[in-house]
Structure formats: C-alpha cells, structure tokens
C-alpha positions as CSV (number, residue, x, y, z in Angstrom):
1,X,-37.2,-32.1,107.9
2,X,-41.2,-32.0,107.7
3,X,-41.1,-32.0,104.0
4,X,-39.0,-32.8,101.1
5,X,-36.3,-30.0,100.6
6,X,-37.5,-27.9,97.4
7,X,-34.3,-27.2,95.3
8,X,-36.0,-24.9,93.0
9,X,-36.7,-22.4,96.3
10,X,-34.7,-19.4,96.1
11,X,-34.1,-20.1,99.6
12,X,-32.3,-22.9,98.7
13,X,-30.8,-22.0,96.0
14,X,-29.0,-18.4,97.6
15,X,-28.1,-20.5,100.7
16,X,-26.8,-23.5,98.8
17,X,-25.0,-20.5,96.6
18,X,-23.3,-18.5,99.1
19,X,-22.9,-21.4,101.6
20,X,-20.9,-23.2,98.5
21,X,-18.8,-20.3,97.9
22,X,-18.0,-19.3,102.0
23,X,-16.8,-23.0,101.6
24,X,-14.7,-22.9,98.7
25,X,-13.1,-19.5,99.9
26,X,-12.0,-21.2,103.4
27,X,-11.0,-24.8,101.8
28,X,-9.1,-22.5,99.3
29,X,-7.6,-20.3,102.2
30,X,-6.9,-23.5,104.4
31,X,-5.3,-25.1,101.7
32,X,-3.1,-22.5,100.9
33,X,-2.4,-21.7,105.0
34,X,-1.1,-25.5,104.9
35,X,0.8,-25.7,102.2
36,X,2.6,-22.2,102.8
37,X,3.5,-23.4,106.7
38,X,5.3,-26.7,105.0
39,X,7.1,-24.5,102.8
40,X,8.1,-22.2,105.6
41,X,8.9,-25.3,108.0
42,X,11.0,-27.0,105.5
43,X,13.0,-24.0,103.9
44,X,13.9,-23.0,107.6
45,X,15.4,-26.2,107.7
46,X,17.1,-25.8,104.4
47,X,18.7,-22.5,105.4
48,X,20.2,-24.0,107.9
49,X,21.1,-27.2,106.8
50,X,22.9,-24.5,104.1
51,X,24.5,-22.5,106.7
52,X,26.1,-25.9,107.9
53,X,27.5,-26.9,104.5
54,X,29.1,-23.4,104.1
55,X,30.7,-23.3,107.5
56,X,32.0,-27.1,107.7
57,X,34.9,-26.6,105.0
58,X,35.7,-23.6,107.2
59,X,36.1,-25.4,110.3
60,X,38.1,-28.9,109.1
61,X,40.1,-26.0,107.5
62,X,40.6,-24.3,110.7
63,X,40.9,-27.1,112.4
64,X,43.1,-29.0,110.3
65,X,46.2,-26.2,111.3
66,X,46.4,-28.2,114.0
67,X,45.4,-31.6,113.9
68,X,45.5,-34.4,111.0
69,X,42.3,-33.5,108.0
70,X,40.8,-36.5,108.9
71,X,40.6,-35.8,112.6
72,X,39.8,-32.0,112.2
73,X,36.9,-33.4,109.8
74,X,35.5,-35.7,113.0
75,X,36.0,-32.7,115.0
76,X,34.1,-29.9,113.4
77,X,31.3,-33.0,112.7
78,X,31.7,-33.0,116.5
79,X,31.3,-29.7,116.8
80,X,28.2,-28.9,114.4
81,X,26.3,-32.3,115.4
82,X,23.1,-32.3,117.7
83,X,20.9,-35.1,118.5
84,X,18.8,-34.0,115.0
85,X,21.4,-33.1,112.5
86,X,23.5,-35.8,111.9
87,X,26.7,-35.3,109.7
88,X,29.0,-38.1,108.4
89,X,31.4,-37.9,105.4
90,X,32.3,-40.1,102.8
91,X,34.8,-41.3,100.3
92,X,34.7,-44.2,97.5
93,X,31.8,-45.4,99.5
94,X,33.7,-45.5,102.8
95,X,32.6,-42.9,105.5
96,X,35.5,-41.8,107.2
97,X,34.0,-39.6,109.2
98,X,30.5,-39.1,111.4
99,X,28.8,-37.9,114.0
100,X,28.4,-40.1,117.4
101,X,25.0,-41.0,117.0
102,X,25.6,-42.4,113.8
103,X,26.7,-45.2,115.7
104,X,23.7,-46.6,116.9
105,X,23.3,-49.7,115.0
106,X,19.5,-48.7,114.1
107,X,20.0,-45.1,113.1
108,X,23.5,-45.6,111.4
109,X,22.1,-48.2,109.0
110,X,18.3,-46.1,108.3
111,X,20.9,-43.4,107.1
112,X,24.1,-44.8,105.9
113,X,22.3,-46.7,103.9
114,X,20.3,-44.4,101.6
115,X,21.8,-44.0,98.3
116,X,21.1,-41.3,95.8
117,X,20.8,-38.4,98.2
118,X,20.8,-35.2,96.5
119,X,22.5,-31.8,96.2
120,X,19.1,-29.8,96.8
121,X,17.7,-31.0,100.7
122,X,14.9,-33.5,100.3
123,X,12.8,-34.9,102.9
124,X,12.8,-39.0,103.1
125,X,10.2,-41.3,105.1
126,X,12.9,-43.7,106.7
127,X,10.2,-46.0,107.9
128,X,8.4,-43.8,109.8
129,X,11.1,-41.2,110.3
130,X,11.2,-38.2,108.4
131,X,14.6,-36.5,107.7
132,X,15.9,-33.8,105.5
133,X,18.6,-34.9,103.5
134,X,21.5,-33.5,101.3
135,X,24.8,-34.6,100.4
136,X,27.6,-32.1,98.7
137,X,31.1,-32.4,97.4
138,X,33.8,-31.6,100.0
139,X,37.1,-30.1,99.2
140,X,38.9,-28.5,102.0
141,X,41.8,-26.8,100.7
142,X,43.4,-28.3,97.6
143,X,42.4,-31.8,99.2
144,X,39.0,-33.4,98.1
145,X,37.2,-35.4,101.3
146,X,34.3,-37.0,99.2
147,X,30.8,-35.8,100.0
148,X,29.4,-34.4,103.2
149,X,26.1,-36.0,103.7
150,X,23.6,-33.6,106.0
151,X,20.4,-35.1,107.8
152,X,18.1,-33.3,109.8
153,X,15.4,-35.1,111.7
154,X,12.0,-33.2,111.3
155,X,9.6,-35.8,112.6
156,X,8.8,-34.1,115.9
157,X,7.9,-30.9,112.9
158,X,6.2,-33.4,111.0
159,X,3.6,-34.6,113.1
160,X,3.4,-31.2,114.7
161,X,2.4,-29.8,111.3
162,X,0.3,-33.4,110.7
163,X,-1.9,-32.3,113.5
164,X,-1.9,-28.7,113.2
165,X,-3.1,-29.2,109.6
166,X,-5.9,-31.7,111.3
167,X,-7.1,-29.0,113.7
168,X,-7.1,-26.4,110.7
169,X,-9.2,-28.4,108.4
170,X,-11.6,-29.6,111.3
171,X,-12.0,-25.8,112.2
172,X,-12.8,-25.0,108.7
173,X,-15.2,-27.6,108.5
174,X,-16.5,-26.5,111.7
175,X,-16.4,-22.5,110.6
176,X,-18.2,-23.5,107.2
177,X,-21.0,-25.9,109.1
178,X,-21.3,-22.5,111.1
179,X,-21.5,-20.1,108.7
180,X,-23.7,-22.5,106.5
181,X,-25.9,-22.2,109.3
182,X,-25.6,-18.6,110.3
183,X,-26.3,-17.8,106.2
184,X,-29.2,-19.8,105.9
185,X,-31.3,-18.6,109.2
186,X,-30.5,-15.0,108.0
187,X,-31.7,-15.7,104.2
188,X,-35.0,-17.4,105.8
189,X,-35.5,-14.1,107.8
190,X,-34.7,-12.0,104.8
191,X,-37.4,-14.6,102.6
192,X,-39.8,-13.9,105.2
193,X,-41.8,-10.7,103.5
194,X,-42.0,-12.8,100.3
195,X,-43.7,-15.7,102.3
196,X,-45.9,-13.2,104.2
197,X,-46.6,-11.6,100.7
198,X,-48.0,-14.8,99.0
199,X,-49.8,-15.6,102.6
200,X,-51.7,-12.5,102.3
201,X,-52.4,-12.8,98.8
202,X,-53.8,-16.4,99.3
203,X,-56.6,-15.7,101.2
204,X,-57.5,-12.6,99.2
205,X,-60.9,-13.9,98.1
206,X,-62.7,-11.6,95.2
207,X,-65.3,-9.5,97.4
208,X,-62.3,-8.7,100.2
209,X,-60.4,-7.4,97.5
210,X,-61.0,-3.8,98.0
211,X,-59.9,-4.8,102.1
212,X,-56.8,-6.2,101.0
213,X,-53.6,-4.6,101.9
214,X,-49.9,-5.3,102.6
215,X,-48.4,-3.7,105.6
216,X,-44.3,-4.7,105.5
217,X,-42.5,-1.9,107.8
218,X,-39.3,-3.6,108.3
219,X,-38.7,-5.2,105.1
220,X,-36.3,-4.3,102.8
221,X,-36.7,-1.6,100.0
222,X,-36.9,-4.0,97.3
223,X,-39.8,-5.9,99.1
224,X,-41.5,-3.1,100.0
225,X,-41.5,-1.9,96.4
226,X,-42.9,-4.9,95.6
227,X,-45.6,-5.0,98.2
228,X,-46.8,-1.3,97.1
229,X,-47.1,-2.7,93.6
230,X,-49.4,-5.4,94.6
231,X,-51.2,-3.3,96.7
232,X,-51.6,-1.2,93.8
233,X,-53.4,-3.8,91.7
234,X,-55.4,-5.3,94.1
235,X,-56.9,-1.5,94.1
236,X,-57.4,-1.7,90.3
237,X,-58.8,-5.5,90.3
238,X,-61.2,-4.4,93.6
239,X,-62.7,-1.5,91.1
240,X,-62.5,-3.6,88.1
241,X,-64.4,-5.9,90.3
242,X,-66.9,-3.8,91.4
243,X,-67.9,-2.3,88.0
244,X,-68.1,-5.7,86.7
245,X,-70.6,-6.5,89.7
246,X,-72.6,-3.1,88.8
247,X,-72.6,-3.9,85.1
248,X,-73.9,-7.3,85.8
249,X,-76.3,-5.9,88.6
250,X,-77.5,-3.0,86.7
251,X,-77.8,-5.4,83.1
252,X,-80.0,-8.0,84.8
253,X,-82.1,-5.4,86.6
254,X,-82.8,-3.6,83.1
255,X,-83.4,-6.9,81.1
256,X,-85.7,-8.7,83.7
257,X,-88.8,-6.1,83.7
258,X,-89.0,-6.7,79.7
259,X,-88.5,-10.3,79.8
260,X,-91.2,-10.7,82.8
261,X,-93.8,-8.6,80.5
262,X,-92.8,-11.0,77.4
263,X,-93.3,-13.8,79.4
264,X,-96.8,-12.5,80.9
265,X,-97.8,-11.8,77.0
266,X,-96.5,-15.1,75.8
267,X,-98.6,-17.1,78.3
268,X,-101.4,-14.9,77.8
269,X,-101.7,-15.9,74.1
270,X,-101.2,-19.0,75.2
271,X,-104.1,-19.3,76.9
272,X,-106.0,-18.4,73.3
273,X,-104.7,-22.2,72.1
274,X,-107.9,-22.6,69.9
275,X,-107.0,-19.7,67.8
276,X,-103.2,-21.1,67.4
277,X,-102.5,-24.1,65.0
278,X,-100.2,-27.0,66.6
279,X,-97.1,-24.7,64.8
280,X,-97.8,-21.7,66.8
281,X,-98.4,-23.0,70.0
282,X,-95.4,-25.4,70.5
283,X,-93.3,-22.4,69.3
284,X,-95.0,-19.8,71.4
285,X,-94.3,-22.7,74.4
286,X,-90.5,-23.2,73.9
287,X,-90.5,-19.1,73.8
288,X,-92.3,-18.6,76.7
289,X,-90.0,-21.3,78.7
290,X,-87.0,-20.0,77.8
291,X,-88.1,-16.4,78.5
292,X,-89.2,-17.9,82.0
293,X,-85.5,-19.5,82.0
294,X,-84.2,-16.3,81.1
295,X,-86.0,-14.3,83.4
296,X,-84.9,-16.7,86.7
297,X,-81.1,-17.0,85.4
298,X,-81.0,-13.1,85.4
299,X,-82.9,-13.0,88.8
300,X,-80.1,-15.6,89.5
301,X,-77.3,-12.8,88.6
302,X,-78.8,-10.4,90.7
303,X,-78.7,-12.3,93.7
304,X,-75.5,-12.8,93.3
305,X,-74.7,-9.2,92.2
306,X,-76.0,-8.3,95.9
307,X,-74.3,-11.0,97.8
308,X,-71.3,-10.1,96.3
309,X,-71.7,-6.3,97.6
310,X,-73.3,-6.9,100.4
311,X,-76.5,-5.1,99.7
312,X,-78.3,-8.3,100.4
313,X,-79.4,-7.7,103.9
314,X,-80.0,-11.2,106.2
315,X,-82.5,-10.8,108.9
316,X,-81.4,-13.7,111.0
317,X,-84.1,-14.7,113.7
318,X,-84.3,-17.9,115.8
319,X,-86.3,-20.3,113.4
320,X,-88.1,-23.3,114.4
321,X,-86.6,-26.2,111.9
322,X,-89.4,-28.5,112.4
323,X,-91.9,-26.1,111.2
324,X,-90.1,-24.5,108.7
325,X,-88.9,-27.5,106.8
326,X,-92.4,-29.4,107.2
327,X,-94.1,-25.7,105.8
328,X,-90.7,-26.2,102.7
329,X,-91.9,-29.6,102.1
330,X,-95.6,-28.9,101.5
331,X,-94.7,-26.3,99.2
332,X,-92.5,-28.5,96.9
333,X,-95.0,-31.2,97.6
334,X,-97.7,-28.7,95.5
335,X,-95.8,-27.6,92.8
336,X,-93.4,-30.5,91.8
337,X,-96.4,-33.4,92.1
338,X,-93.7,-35.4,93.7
339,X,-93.6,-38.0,96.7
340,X,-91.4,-35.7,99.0
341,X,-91.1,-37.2,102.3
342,X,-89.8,-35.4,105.6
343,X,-87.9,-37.6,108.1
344,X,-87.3,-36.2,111.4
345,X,-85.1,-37.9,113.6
346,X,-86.3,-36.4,116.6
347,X,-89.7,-35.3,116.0
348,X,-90.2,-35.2,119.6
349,X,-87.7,-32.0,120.2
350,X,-87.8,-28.8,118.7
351,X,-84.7,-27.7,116.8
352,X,-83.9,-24.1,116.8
353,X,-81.5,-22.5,114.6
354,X,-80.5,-18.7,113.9
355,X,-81.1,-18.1,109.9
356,X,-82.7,-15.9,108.0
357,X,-86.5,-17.5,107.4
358,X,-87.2,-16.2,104.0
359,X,-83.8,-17.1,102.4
360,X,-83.3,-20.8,104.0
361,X,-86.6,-21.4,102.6
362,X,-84.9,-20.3,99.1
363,X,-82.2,-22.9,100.2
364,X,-84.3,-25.9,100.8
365,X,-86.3,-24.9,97.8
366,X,-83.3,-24.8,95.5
367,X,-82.3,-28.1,97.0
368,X,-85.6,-30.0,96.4
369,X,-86.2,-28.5,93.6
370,X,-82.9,-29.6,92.3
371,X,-83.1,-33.2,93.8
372,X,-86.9,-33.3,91.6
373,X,-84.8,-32.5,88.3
374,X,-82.4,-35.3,88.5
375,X,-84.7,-38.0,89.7
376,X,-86.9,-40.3,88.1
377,X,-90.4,-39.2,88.7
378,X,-90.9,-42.2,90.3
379,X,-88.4,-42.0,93.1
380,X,-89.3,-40.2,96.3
381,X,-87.7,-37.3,97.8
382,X,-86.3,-37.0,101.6
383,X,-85.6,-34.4,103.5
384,X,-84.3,-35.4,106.9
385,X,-83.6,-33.4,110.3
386,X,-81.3,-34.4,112.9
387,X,-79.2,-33.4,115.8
388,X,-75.9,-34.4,116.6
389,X,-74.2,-32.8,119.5
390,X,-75.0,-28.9,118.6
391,X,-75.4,-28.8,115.7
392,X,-78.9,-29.3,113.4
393,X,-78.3,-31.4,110.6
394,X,-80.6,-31.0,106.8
395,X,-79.8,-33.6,104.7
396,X,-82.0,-33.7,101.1
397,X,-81.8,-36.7,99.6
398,X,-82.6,-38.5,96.0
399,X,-82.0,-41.4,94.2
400,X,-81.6,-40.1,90.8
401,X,-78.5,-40.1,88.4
402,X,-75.5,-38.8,91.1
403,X,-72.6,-36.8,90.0
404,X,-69.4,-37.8,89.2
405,X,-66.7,-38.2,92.0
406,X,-64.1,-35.9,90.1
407,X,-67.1,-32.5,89.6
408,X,-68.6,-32.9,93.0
409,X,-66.0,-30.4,94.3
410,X,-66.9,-28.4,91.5
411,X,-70.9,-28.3,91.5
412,X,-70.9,-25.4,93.8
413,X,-69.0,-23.2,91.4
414,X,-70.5,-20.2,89.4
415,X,-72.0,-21.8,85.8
416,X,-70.7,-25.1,86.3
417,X,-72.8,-27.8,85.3
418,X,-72.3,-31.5,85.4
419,X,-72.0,-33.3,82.0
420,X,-73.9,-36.0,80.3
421,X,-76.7,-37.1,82.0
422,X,-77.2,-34.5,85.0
423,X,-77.4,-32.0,82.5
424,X,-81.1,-33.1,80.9
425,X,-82.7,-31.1,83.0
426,X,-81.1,-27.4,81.7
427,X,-80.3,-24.8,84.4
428,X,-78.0,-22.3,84.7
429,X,-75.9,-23.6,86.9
430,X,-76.0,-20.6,89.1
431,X,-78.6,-22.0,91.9
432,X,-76.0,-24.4,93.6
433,X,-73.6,-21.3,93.9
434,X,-76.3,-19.2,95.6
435,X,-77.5,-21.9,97.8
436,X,-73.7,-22.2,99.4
437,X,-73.3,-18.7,99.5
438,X,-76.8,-18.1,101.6
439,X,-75.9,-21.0,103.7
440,X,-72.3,-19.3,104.6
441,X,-74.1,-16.1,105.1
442,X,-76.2,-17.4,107.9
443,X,-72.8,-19.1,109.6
444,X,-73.5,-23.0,108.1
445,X,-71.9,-24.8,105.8
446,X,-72.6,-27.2,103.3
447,X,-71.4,-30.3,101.4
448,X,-72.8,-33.2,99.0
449,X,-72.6,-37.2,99.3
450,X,-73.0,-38.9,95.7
451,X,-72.6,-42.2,94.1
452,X,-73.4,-42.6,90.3
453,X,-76.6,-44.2,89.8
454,X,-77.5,-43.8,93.1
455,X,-78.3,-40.5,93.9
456,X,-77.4,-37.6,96.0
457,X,-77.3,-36.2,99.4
458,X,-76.9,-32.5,100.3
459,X,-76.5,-32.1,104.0
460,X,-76.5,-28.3,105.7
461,X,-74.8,-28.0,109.3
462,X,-76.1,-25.3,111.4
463,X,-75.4,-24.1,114.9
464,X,-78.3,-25.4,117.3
465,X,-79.7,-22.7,119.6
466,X,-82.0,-25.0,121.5
C-alpha cells in the first residue's frame, strides 16, 4: 500500500466492520454445516448398528430350531457380517463366536482387544482406524450368550468427511477473502462523494467562494443532502465575504480623505517650527507620522479591498525589465539616500516581460523599500536581473537582520509581522501580502531566501517574452 492504512477512516472502519461480521456469519455457518454432517454420518451408522442388535437375537433364535445356539449364533454372525461391520460374541471373556474377518491376526487383536466398550456406539481411533463400537447383553431365549460386541469401520467416512470439512473451510476462507474484497471496493465507491466533497472544498480559496459549488448527480440521498448544505454556506460565507470586503473598502475610502487633510495640516504647522517650543513640535511629528502611517495602511486595505473583488484592473503590456528596474532603482536611490546597486546579468540583452508597468514598479518599490528598513544604513542594496531558460529572474537583496526560518512561510500573510528585531521598523504588515498578490496577478510568482544575520533575498519569476 502507498501509505500507512488509517484505522480511524470510516472506510476502514465499515469495511473492517461488515467484512468481520460476513466472516463470523460464514465461520459460524461452516462450523455448524460440519459438525451437523458428523452427527448425521455417525447416527446413520448408529441406526443401523441398532437395527443389527435388534435383529441378531431374532436370528440365533430362528436359527437355533435347527442347529445347536452356538452354531446358529456363528451363523446369523455369518449372515449379518460385511467386510465393515464386524460381529463376535463373548462370554466370561471367551468369544465363542465371530465373524471371518475377525480372524486376521492384525484386525482380530486391534478389536478383540479393546476393553470397556460401551452400550451407547462410540467411535475409537484403533491406530489409525476409526470404528464404531458397541457391545450389548445377549440373551436368546431363556439362555444368556454374554455380550454381542458390534464394530463398524468408518474410516473410508472419516477421511471423506476429513476432506470434505478441508474443502469447506478453504471455500469459506476463500468466500470471506472474496467478499472482503467485493465489500470494500463497493464502500470505496460509495466514500467517493465524501472524498470529492472535501476535494472541492480544499481548493475553495476566499474570493472563489461565491464560484464554488458541488455538483454530485449520482450520489446517494444522504450525500447529496449534505452537499446542498455546504453549498448553502458557501453562499452565506461568499456574501458574508463580500460585505466584509465593502465594509473594509468603503471604511478606508471614508477615513483616508480626513486623515490626508490632517496630515497636510500637521506638516503645514510644522513648517512654522519657530513658533512651536521643542514640546509641540516632537508631538505634532509623532502625530503627523502616524497619520502618514495611517493614511498608507488604509491605502494598503483598499488595495486589497479591490484585488479581492476584482475591481483592480491590470493593464498588462510588454515591459522592458532593463529599463524599468534601472528607472525603480533611481527612484529608491532619491528617496531612501541609500547605496542601491543594480546587477544585471546580462546587460547586453534586453529582457521582456508581460506585466502591468505601473503596479510592478509598486512591487519593486515595496521590495526595496522593505529591504532599506531592515538593513543597516550602511549596507548596500541589490537588485539583480537574470535569465534562465524562459524565464526573467528579480532577485532584491540585503544584508540586514533576516527572518526566522519557521515565519518565512508566513511573511506573505495578511498583518503578519516578524518578531523581535525585524519588527523596529513598524509597518503594517500588509505590503508583503499585496506585493505577492500583484505578482500572481500578472502570472509570476514569488518566494524569499533568508538566513538570520545575514539578510534577505526576494526573487520574482516571470515569463520571458523576448
């Protein structure tokens, strides 16, 4: 099996169930079928063997009238003998009487021999050979013969019913292997709605929620119950979802006008410093930068808020990366007052991609901008471009404080921030979030290289036109 057998699956547990009981009910059944055959087998015998006893008085009787008892007793043993029911007689431990075969040295002393034989036919293992065995009192007339000792040979039954029961329990083994089999290929195809079920409903991502349904014609009616239910609150979370995307939309767009004119008045009196005492303008600073904060967290939000719905329109164009990224760098270059330095690995060779120009710039941006926070001022920053194969390779690199190996597959969540050091620089953890979002958008992708102490590499993959 390709993996380890998962005994809390209700799979496993209905097949394990109903395979456990189909094999109890057919041990049980072949069990019984056994043990009622013997019984049949051996009380056939019995009858008989009692038929035998109630006629042989009869007939030494009979034949007595005209022959000495003794010698009408050998003849009716004579008479009633075959080559499997032996008869011999005796009295005071003398057999006076017996059938022929009885004479044969090795069968005359295997049953001559045996002591104790009871009234009620019993079968003995004579080394091997199985006989039915009884012994009765025999009185013929007013005269009392001793006992009549009765054998019946039922080895040839025995090992016929020995093999028979052999064949019976290796088809029930075979029946319940079959049925086992049989039962669990048609619970896997019964299970199989539930598995589609929790497939669909794993790749049900938040903005495809209100595209998410569950078509299951031919399942049963308690699965398709079920599936109707889910459907039904994927509809409700897919509204829920979408008024919470308003709400947030409609919030930021309200609160960012006021906060933008706060900020413009803040900075304004600002700029009046020799009217302000030391107080006044270190408080009407921290103010004014976290109204800016404020103002770029809720622009943030919005972004989002139109990602999410779609409203966020890309214009995808063939872009020139060369250009574009050197244009990105001299930007940063101007308002960070940083050493940012471009590395192009084929400088020689244009590389085109299809993205949208205005929002990869917003990428790059975030990127540096990011890379600038968490560095010494010191350090330099590089952004290199490469080919390999067909695809164009961005790769921003710093040597600042790195992120922890257990949050870097975290940093592109929604308002996650790393801990401890990382997190001296403030932010609202929603830039990282956008930048992977943009960068799906336009068909790339994205990951992150880090090493404590070290610093940290964001590279973007794109599709190379040319």
């Amino acid at each position: 099996m390709g993996k380890i057998l998962d005994t809390a699956s209700l799979k496993v547990r209905l097949t394990v169930g109903i395979a456990s009981m189909a094999a109890f009910g057919l041990g049980s059944l072949a069990v019984w079928t056994s043990m009622r055959m013997q019984q049949i087998l051996v009380s056939t015998h019995k009858e008989n063997m009692k038929y035998i006893a109630n006629r042989f008085p009869r007939d030494v009787e009979i034949y007595s009238e005209m022959i000495p008892l003794q010698q009408g007793a050998q003849r009716a043993i004579n008479s009633l003998s075959t080559p499997d029911k032996l008869i011999w007689i005796k009295n005071a431990g003398k057999v006076i009487a017996k059938s022929e075969a009885l004479n044969e040295v090795e069968i005359g002393n295997r049953l001559l021999a045996v002591d104790n034989v009871p009234i009620i036919p019993q079968v003995k293992d004579l080394n091997g050979s199985y006989w039915l065995m009884c012994a009765i009192p025999l009185r013929v007339g007013d005269d009392n013969l001793g006992q009549l000792y009765l054998a019946h040979n039922i080895t040839n039954d025995r090992i016929m019913f020995v093999n028979l029961i052999r064949s019976l329990a290796g088809a029930t083994v075979i029946a319940i292997a079959v049925m086992t089999t049989v039962i669990a290929i048609y619970i896997h195809r019964s299970m199989q709605p539930l598995k589609r079920i929790s497939q669909l409903t794993s790749t049900i991502s938040a903005d495809k929620l209100d595209q998410a349904h569950i078509n299951l014609k031919q399942a049963p009616s308690e699965v398709k119950e079920l599936a109707e239910t889910v459907d039904e609150m994927l509809v409700r979370l897919a509204e829920a979802w979408e008024h919470q995307r308003e709400l947030l939309s409609n919030v930021s767009h309200e609160l960012r006008t006021p906060l933008t004119i706060i900020s413009g008045y803040l900075q304004s009196i600002l700029r009046r410093e020799n009217n302000l005492s030391q107080m006044q303008i270190e408080a009407l600073t921290t103010a004014a930068s976290e109204a800016d904060r404020t103002v770029q967290l809720l622009q943030d939000l919005l972004d989002l808020a139109r990602l999410d719905s779609g409203r966020m329109q890309l214009q995808l164009e063939n872009i020139i990366l060369n250009d574009l990224i050197h244009e990105v760098v001299g930007m940063a270059k101007q308002y960070s007052n940083r050493t940012i330095d471009f590395d192009t690995k084929s400088s020689d060779r244009l590389i085109i991609i299809e993205a949208d120009n205005h929002r990869l710039k917003q990428v790059l941006l975030n990127l540096i901008d990011n890379a600038v926070k968490y560095s010494d001022p010191e350090t330099s920053i590089t952004v290199k471009l490469s080919r390999e194969n067909n695809r164009a390779v961005i790769q921003v690199c710093d040597r600042g404080v790195g992120i922890p190996l257990q949050q870097q597959n975290r940093i592109f969540e929604r308002f996650f921030r790393v801990d401890e050091a990382r997190n001296r620089a403030g932010g609202t953890g929603l830039g990282l979030s956008i930048v992977k979002t943009l960068v799906e958008r336009m068909g790339g992708s994205i990951s992150v290289r880090s090493q404590l102490n070290q610093g940290s590499t964001f590279t973007i993959c794109f599709l190379s036109v040319a």
